[in-house]
VMD Tcl script that builds the backbone (N, CA, C; Angstrom):
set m [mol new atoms 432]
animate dup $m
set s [atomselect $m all]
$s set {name element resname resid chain x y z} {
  {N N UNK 1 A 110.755 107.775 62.275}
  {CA C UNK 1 A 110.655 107.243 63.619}
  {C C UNK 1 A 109.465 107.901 64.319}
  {N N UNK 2 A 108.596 107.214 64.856}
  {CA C UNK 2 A 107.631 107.566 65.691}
  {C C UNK 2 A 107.457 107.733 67.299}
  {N N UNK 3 A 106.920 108.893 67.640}
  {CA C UNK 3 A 107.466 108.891 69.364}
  {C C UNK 3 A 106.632 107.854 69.925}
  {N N UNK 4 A 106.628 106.991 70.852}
  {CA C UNK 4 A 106.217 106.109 71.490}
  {C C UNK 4 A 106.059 106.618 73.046}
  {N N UNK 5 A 105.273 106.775 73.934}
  {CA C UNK 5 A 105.186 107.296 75.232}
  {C C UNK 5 A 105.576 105.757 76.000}
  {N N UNK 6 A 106.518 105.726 76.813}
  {CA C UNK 6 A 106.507 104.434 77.503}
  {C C UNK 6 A 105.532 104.501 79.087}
  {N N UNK 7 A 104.892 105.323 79.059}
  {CA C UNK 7 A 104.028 105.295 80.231}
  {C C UNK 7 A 102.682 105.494 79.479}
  {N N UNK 8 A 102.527 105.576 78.464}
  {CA C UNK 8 A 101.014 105.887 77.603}
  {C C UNK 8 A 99.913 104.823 78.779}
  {N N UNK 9 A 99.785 103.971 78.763}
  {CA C UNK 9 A 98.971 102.979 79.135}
  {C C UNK 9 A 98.903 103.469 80.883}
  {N N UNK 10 A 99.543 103.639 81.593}
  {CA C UNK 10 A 99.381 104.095 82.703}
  {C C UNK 10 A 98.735 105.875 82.679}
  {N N UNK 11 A 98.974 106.484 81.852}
  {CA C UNK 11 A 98.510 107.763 80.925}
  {C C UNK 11 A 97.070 107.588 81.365}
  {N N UNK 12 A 96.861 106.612 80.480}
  {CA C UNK 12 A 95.156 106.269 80.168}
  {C C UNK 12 A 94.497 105.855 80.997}
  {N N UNK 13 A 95.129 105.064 82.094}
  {CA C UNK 13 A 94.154 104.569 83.513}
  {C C UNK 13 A 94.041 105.557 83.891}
  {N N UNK 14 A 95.087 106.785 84.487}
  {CA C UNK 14 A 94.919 107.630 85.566}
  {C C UNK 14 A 93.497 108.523 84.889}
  {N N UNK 15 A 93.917 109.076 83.572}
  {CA C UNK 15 A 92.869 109.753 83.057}
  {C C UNK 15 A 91.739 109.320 83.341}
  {N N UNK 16 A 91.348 107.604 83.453}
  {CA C UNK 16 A 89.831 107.098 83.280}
  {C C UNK 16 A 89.156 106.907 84.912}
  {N N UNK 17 A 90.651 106.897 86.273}
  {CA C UNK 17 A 90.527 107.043 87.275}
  {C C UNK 17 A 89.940 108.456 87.321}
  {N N UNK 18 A 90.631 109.766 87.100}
  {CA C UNK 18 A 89.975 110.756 87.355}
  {C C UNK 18 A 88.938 110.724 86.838}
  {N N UNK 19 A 88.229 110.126 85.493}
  {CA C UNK 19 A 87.006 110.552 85.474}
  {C C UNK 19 A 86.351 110.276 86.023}
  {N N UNK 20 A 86.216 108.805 86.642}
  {CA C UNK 20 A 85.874 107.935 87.439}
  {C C UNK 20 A 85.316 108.935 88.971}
  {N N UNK 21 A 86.240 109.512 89.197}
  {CA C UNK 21 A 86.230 110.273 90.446}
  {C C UNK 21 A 85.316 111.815 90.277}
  {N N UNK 22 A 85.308 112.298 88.708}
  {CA C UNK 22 A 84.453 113.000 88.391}
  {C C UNK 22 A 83.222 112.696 88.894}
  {N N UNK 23 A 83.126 111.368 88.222}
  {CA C UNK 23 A 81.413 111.511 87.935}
  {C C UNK 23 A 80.694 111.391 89.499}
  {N N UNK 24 A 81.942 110.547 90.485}
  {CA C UNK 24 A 81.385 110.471 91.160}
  {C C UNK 24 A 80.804 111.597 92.242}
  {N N UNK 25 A 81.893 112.377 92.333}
  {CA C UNK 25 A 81.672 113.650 92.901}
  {C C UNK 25 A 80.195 114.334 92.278}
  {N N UNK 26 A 79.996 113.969 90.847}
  {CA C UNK 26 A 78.941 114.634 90.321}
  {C C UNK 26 A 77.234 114.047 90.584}
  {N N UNK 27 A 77.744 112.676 91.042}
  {CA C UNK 27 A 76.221 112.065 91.578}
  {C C UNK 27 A 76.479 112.342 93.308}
  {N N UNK 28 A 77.452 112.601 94.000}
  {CA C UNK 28 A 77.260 113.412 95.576}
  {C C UNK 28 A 76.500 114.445 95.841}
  {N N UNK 29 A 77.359 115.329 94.586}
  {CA C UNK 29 A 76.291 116.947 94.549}
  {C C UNK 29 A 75.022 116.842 94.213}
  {N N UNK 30 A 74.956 115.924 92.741}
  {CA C UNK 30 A 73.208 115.547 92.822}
  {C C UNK 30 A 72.523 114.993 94.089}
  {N N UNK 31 A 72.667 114.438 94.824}
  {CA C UNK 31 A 72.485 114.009 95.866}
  {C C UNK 31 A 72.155 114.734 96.888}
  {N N UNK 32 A 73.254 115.812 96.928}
  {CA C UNK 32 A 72.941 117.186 97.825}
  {C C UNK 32 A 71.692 117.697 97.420}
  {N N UNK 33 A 71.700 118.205 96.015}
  {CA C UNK 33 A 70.977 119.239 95.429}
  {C C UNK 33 A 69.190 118.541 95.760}
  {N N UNK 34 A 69.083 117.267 95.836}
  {CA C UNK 34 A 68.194 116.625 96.005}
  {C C UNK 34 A 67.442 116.886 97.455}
  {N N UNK 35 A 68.741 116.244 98.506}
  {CA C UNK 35 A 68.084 116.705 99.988}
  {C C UNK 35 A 67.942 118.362 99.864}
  {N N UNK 36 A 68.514 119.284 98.982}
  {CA C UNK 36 A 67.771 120.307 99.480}
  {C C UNK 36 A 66.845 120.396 98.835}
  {N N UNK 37 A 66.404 119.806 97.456}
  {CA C UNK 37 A 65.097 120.399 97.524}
  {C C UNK 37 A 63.893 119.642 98.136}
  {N N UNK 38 A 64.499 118.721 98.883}
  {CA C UNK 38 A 63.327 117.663 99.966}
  {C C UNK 38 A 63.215 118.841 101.080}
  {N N UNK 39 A 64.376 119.486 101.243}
  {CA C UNK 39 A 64.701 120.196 102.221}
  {C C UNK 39 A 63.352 121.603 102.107}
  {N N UNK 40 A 63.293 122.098 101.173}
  {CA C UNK 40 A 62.878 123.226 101.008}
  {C C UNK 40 A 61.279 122.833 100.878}
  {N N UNK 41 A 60.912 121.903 100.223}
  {CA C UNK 41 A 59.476 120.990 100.544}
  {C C UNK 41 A 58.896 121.263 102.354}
  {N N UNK 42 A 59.790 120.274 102.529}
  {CA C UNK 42 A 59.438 120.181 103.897}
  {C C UNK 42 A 58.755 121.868 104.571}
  {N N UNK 43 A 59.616 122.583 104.328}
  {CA C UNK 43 A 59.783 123.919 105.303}
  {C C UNK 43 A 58.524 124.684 104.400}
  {N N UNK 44 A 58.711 124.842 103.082}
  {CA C UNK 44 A 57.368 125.078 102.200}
  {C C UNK 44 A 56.043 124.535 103.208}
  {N N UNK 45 A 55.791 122.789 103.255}
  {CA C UNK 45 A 54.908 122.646 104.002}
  {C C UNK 45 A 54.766 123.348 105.404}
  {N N UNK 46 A 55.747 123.373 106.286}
  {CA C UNK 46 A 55.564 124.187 107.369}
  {C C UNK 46 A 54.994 125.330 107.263}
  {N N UNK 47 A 55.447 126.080 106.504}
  {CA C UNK 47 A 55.310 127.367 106.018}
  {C C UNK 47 A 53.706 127.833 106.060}
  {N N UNK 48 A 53.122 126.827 104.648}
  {CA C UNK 48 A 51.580 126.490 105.362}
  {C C UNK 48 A 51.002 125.989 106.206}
  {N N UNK 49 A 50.910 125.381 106.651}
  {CA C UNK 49 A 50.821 125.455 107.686}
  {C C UNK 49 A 50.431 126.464 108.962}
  {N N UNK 50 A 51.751 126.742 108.940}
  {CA C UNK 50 A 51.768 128.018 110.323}
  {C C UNK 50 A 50.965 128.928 109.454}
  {N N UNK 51 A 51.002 129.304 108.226}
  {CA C UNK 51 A 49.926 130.008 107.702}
  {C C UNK 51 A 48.577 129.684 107.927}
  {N N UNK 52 A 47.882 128.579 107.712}
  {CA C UNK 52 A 46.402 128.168 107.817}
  {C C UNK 52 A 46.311 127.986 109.132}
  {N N UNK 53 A 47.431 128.065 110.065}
  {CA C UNK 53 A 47.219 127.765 111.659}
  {C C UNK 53 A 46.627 129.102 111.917}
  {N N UNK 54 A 47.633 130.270 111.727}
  {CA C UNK 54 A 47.473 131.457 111.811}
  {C C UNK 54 A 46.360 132.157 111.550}
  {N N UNK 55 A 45.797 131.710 110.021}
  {CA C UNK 55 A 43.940 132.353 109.940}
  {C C UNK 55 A 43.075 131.654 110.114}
  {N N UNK 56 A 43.205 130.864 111.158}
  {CA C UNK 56 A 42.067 129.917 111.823}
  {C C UNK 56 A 41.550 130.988 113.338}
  {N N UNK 57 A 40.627 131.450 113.395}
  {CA C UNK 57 A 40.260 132.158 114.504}
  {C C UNK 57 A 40.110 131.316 115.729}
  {N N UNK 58 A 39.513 130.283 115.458}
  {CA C UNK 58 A 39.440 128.935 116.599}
  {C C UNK 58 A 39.853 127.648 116.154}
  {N N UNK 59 A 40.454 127.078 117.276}
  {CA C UNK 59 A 40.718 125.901 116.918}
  {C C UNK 59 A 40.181 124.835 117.741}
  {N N UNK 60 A 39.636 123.778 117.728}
  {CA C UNK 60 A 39.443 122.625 118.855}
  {C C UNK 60 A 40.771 121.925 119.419}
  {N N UNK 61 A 40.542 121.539 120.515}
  {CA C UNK 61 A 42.170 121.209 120.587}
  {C C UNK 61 A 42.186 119.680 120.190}
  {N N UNK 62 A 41.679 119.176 119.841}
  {CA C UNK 62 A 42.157 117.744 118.614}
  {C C UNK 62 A 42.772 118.779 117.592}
  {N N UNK 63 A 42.434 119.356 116.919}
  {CA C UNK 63 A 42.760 119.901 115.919}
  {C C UNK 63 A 44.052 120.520 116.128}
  {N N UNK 64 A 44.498 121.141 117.281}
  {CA C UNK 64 A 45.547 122.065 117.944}
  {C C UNK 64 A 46.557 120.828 118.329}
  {N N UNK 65 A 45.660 119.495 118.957}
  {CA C UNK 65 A 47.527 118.851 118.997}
  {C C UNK 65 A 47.481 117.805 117.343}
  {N N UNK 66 A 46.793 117.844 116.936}
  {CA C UNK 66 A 46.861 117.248 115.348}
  {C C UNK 66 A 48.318 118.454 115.004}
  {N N UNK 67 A 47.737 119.550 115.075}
  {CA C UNK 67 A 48.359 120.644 114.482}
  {C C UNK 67 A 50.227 120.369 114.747}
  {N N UNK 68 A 50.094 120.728 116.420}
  {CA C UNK 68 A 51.625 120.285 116.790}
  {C C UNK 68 A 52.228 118.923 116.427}
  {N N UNK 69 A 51.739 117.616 116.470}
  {CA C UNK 69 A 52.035 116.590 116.467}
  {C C UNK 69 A 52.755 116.599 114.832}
  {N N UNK 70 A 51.697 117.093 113.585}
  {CA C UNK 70 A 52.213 117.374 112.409}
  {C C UNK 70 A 53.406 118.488 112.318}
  {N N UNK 71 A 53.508 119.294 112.865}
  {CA C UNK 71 A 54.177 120.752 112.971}
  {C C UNK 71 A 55.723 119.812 113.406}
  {N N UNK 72 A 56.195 118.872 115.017}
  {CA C UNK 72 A 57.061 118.238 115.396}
  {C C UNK 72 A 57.462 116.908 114.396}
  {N N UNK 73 A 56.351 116.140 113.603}
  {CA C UNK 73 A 56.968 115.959 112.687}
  {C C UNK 73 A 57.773 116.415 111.249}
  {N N UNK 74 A 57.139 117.364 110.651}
  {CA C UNK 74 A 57.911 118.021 109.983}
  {C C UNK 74 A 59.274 118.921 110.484}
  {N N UNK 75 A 59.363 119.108 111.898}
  {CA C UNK 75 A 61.055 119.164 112.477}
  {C C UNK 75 A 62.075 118.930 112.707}
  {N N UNK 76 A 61.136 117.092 112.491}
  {CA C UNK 76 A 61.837 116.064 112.661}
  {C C UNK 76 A 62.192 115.551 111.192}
  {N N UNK 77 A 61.818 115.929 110.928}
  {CA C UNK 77 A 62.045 115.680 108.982}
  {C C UNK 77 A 63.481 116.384 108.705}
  {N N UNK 78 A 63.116 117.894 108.976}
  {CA C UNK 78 A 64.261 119.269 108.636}
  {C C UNK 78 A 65.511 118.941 109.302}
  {N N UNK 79 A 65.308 118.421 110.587}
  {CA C UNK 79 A 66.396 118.045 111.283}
  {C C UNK 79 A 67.160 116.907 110.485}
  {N N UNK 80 A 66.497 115.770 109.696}
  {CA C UNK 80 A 67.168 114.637 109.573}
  {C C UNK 80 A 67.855 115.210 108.012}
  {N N UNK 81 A 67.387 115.748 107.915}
  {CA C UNK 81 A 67.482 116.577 106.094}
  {C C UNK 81 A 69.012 117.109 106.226}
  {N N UNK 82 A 68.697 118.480 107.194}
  {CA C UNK 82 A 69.790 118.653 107.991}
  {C C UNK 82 A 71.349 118.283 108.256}
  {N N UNK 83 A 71.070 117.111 109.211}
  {CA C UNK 83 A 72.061 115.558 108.919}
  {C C UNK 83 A 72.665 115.168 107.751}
  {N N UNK 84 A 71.264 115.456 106.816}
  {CA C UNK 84 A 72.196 114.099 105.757}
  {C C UNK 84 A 72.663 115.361 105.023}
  {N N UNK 85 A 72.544 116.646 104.899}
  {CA C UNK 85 A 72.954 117.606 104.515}
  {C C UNK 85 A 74.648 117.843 104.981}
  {N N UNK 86 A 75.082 117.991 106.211}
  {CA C UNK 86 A 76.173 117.619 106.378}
  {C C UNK 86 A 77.013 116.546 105.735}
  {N N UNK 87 A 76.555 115.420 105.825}
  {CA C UNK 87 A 77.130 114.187 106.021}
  {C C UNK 87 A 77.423 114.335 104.256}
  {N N UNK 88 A 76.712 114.769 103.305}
  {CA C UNK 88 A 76.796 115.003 102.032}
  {C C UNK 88 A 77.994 115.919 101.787}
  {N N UNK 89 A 77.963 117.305 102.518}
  {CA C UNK 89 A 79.242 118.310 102.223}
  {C C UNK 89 A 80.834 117.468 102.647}
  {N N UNK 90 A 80.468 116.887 103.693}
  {CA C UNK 90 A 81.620 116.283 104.125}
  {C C UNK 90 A 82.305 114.843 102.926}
  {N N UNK 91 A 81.050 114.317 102.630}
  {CA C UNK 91 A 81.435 113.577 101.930}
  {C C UNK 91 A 81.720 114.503 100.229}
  {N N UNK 92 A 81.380 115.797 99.672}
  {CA C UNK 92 A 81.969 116.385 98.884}
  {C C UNK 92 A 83.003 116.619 98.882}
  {N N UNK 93 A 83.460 117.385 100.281}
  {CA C UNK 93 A 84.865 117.620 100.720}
  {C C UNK 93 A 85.535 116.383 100.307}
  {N N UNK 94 A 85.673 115.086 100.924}
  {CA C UNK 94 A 86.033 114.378 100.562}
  {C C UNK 94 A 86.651 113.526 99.121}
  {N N UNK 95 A 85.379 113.483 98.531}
  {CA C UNK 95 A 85.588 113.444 97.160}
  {C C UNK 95 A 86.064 114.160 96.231}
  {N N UNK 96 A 86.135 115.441 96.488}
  {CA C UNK 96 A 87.284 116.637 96.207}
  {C C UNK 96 A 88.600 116.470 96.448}
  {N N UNK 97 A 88.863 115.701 97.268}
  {CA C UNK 97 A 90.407 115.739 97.669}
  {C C UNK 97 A 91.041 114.404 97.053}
  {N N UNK 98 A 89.997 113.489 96.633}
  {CA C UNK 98 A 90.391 112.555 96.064}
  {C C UNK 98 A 90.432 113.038 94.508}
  {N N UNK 99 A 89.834 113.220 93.871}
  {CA C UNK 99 A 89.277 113.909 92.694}
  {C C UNK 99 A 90.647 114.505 92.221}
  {N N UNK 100 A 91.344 115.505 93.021}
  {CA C UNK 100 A 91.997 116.319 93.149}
  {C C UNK 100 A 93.950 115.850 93.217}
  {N N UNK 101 A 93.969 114.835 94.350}
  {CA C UNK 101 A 94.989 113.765 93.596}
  {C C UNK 101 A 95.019 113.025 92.570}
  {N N UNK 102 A 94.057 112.350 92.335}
  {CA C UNK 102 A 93.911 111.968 90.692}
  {C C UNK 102 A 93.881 112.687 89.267}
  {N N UNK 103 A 93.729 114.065 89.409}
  {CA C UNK 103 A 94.343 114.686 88.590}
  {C C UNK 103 A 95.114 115.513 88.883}
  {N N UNK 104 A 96.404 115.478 90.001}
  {CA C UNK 104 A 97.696 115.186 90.688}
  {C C UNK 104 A 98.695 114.414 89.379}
  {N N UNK 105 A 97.780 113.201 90.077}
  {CA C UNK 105 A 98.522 111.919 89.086}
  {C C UNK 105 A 98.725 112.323 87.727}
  {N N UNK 106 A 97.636 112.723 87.787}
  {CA C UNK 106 A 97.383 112.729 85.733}
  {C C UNK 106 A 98.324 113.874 85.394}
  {N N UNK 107 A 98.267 114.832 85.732}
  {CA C UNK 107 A 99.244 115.924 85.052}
  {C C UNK 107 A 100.372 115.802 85.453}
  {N N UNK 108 A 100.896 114.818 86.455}
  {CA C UNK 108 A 102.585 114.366 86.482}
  {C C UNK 108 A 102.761 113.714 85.176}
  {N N UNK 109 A 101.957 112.756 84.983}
  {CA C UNK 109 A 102.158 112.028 83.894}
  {C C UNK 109 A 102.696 112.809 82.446}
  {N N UNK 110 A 101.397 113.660 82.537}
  {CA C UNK 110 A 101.247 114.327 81.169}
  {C C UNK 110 A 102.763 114.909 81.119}
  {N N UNK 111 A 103.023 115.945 82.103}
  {CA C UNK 111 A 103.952 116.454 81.988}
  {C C UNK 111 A 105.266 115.663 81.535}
  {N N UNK 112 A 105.222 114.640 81.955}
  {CA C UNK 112 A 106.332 113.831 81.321}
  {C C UNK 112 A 106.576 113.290 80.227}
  {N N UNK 113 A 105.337 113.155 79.853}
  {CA C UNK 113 A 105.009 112.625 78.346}
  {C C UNK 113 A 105.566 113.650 77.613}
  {N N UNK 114 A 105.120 114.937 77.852}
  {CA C UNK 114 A 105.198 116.644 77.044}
  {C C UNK 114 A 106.885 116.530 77.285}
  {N N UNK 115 A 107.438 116.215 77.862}
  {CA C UNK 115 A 109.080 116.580 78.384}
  {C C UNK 115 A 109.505 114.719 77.316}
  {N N UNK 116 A 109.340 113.763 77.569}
  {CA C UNK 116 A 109.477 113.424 76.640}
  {C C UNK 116 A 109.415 112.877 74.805}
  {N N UNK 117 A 108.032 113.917 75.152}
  {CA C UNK 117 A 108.093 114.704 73.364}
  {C C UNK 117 A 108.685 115.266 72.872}
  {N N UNK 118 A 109.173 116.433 73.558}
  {CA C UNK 118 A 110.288 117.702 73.499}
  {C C UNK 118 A 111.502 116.718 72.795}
  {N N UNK 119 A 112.112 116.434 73.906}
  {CA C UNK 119 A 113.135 115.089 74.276}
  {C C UNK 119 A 113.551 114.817 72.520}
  {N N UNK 120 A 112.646 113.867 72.467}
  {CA C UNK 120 A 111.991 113.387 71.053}
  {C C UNK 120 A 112.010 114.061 69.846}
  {N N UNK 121 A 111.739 115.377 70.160}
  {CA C UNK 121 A 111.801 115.985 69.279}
  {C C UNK 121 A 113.263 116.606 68.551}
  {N N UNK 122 A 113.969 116.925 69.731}
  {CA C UNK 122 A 115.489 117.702 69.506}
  {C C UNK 122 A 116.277 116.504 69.137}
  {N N UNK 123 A 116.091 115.095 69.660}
  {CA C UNK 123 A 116.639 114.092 69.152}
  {C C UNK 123 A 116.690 113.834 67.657}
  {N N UNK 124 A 115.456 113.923 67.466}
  {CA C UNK 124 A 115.296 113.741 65.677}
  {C C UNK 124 A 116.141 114.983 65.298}
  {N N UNK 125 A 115.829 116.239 66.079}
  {CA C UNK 125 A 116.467 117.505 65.245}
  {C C UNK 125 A 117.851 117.124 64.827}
  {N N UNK 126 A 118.740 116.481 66.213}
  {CA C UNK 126 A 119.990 116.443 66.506}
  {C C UNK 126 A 120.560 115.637 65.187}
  {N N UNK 127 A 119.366 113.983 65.290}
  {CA C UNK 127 A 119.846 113.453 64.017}
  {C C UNK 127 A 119.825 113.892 62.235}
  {N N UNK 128 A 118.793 114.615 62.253}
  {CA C UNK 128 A 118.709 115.332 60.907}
  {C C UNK 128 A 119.862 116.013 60.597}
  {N N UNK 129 A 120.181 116.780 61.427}
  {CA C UNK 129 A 121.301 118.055 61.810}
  {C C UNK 129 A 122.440 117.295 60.638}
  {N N UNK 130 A 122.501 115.924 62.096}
  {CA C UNK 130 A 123.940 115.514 61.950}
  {C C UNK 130 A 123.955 114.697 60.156}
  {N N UNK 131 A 122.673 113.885 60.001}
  {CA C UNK 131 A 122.672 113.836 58.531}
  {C C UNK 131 A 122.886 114.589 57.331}
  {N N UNK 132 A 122.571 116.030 57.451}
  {CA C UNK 132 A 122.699 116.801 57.081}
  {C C UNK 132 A 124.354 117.228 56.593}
  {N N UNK 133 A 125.050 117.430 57.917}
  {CA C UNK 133 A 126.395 117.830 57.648}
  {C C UNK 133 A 127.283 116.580 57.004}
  {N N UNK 134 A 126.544 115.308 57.216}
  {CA C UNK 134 A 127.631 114.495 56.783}
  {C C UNK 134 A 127.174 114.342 54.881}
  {N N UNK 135 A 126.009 114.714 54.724}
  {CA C UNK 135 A 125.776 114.888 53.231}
  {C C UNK 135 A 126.375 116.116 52.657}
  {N N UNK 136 A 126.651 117.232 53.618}
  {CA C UNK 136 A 126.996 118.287 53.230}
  {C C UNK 136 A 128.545 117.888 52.551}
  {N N UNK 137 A 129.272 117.411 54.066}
  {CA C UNK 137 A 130.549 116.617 53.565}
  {C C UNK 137 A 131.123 115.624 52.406}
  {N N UNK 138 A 130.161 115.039 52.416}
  {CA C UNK 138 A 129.853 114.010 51.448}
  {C C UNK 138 A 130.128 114.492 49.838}
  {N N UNK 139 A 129.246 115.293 49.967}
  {CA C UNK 139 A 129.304 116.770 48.574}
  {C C UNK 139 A 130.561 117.261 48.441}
  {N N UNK 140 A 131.089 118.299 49.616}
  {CA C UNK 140 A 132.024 118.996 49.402}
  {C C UNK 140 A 133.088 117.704 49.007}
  {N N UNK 141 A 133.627 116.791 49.550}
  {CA C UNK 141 A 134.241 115.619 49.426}
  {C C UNK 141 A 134.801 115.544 47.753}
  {N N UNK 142 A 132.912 115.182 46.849}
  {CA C UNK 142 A 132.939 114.671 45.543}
  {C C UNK 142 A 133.214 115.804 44.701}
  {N N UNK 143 A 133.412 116.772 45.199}
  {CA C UNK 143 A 133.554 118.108 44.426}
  {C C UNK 143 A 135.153 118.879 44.452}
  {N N UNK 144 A 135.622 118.441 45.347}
  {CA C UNK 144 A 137.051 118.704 44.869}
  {C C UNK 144 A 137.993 117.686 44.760}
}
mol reanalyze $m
mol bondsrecalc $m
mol representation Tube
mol addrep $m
């Protein structure tokens, strides 16, 4: 006799749901990891910037509001970076907690499957057992 799981097939969705929920969590964080390194660009450029601003002894002032006008856009960059920097953790958080019931689901399952393997298993024991003694009987029977 072979054990048969009567939830196997529901087994296998939840499993392919959580992965499902893996991967996705795993293209969020890429996602993150991305705005920061747009993130770190940006501020890199600033960086020079305020450097080549800094060893300029004179400046014309075209050149001085060129300077700021570029300087407030790149703030405006960090700031929006920023934003989507949040809006990314939150949406990790998120996807974590989903992630996180779905393999909820999955190890209820399993666990039941494992409890009715066990199950399964002492059953067969029980019947062997009992085959056993009635061959035993069977014997003693033909023998006296």
């Amino acid at each position: 006799m072979k054990f048969r799981f009567k939830l196997e097939t529901v087994l296998k969705i939840r499993k392919h749901e959580e992965e499902l929920q893996k991967q996705k969590l795993g293209v969020i964080m890429q996602r993150k990891q991305l705005i920061n390194s747009r993130l770190q660009k940006v501020q890199s450029v600033m960086t020079d910037m305020n450097d080549q601003y800094l060893s300029k002894s004179q400046m014309d002032v075209r050149n001085l509001r060129g300077y700021y006008a570029s300087l407030q856009d790149k703030q405006e960059v960090i700031w929006d970076l920023r934003q989507q920097l949040a809006e990314t953790d939150k949406e990790i958080i998120k996807q974590r907690n989903v992630l996180l019931e779905a393999n909820r689901k999955t190890q209820m399952l399993e666990k039941l499957k494992s409890k009715a393997l066990l199950t399964f298993v002492q059953e067969m024991d029980r019947k062997e057992q009992v085959e056993l003694n009635e061959m035993a009987t069977q014997k003693y029977n033909h023998s006296n």
